[in-house]
C-alpha positions as CSV (number, residue, x, y, z in Angstrom):
1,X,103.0,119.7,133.7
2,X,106.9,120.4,132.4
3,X,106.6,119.5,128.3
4,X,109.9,118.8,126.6
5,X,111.0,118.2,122.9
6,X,112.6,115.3,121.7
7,X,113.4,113.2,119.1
8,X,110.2,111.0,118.4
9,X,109.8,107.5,116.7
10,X,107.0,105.7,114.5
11,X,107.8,103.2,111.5
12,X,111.9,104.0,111.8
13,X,111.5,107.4,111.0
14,X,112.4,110.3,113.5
15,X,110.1,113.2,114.3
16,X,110.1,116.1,116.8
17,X,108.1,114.6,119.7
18,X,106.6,116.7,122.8
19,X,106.4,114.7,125.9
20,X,104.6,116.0,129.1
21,X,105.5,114.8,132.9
22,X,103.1,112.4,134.2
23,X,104.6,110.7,137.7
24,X,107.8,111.2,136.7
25,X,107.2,109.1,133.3
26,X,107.4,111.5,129.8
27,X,104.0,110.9,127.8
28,X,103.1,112.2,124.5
29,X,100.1,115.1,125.4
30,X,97.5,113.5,124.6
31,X,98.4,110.2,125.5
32,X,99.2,111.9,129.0
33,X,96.0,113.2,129.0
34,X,94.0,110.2,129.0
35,X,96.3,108.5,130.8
36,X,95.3,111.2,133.6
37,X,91.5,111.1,132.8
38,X,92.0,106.9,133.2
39,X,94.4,106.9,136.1
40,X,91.4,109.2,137.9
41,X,88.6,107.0,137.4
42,X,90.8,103.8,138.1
43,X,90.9,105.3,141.6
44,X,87.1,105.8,142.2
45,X,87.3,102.6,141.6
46,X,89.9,101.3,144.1
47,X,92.3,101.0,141.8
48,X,96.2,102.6,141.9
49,X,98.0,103.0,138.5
50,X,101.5,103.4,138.9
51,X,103.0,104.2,135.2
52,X,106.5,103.0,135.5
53,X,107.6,104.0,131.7
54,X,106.8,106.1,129.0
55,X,109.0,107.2,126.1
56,X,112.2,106.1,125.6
57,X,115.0,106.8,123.7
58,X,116.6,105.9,120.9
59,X,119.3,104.3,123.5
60,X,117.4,103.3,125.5
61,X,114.7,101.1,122.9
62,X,118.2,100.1,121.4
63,X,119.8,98.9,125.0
64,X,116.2,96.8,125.7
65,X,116.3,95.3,122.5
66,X,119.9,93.8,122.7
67,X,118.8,93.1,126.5
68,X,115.7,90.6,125.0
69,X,117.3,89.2,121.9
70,X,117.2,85.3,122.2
71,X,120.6,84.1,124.0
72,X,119.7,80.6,124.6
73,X,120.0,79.5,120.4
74,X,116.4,79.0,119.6
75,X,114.9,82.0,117.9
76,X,111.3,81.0,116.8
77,X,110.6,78.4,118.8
78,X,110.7,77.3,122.1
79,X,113.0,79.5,124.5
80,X,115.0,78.0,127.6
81,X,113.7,78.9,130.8
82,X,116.6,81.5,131.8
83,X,116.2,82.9,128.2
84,X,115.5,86.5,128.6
85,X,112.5,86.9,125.8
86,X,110.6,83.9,127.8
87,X,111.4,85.6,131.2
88,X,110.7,89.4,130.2
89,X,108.9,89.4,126.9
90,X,110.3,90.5,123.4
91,X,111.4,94.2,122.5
92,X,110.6,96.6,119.5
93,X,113.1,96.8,117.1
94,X,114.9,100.9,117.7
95,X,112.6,103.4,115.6
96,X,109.6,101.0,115.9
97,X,108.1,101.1,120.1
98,X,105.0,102.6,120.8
99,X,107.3,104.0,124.0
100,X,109.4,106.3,121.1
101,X,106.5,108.3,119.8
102,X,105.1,108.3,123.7
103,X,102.2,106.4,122.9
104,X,103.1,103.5,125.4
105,X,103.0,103.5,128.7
106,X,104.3,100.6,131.2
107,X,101.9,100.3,134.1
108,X,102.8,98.7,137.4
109,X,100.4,96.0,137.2
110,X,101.9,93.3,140.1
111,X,101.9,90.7,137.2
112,X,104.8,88.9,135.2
113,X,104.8,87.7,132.0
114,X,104.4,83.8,133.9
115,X,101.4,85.4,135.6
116,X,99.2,85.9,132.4
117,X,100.8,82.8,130.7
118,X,99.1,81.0,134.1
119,X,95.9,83.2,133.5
120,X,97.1,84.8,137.2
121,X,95.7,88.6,137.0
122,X,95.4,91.4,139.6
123,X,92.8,93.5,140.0
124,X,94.3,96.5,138.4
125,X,95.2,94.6,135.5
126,X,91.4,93.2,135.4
127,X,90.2,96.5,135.7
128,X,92.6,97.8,132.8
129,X,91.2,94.8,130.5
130,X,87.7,96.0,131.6
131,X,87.6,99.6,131.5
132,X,91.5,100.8,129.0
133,X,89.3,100.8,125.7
134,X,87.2,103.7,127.1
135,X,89.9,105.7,127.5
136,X,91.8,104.9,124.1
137,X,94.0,102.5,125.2
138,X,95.2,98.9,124.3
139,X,97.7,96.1,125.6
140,X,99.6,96.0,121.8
141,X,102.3,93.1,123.4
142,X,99.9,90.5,124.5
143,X,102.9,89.0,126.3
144,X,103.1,91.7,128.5
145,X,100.3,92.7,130.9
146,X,102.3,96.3,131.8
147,X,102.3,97.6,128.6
148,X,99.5,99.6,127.4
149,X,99.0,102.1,124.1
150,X,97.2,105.0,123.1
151,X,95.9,103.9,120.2
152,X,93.2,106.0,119.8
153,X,95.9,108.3,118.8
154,X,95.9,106.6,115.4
155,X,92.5,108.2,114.8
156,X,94.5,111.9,115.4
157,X,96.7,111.2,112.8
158,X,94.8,110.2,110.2
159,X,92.4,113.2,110.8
């Protein structure tokens, strides 16, 4: 696995971050690590995780967020149907994503955010809900049945 330093982000403040390679999507180590060990026992079980996105940028959380801020005039409460927060989700403020300390990881899941609003799942997003907690990790956006976060991590940290 090819590691690389970069700039790192939890609660707005930037740290020195080192990210491994997982499929092509940067991980912090141990959130790579049981992303492996889950990814493996996912496929004993039929199952194919595809991560699709791990840390990002500063940029790059900053280009999202402007993507997902409400355009359609009605922040708070009901969103137009072509709003791009009701069609995709909302977006961490820059400094403040799970995906810029590495933590987070975007799984392709075959679901949309209208899929779990109409209680439509897949099986690898069933077997995620089932079986992510064993291997530390949690889906922190409810809206958004891709996204998944080491939080077990939290109890390295505090150690």
């Amino acid at each position: 696995m090819a590691t690389l330093l970069v700039d790192g982000y939890r609660d707005g403040e930037r740290f020195d971050l080192i990210v491994v390679d997982v499929q092509g999507v940067k991980l912090e180590a141990s959130t790579a690590v049981r992303y492996e060990l889950m990814r493996e026992a996912a496929a004993k079980a039929g199952i194919r995780l595809i991560a699709r996105e791990g840390w990002r940028s500063f940029a790059r959380q900053n280009a999202i967020y402007e993507s997902r801020r409400c355009k359609c005039g009605k922040p708070g409460g009901k969103h137009a149907a072509n709003c791009v927060v009701a069609v995709k989700g909302p977006a961490a403020h820059p400094g403040h994503s799970g995906h810029q300390a590495g933590e987070a990881v975007d799984l392709s899941v075959g679901m949309t955010v209208a899929d779990l609003a109409a209680r439509r799942t897949t099986p690898a997003f069933e077997w995620l809900e089932l079986h992510a907690g064993e291997y530390g990790f949690q889906r922190t956006v409810k809206v958004e049945p891709w996204h998944w976060q080491n939080t077990a991590i939290q109890e390295i940290r505090d150690a």
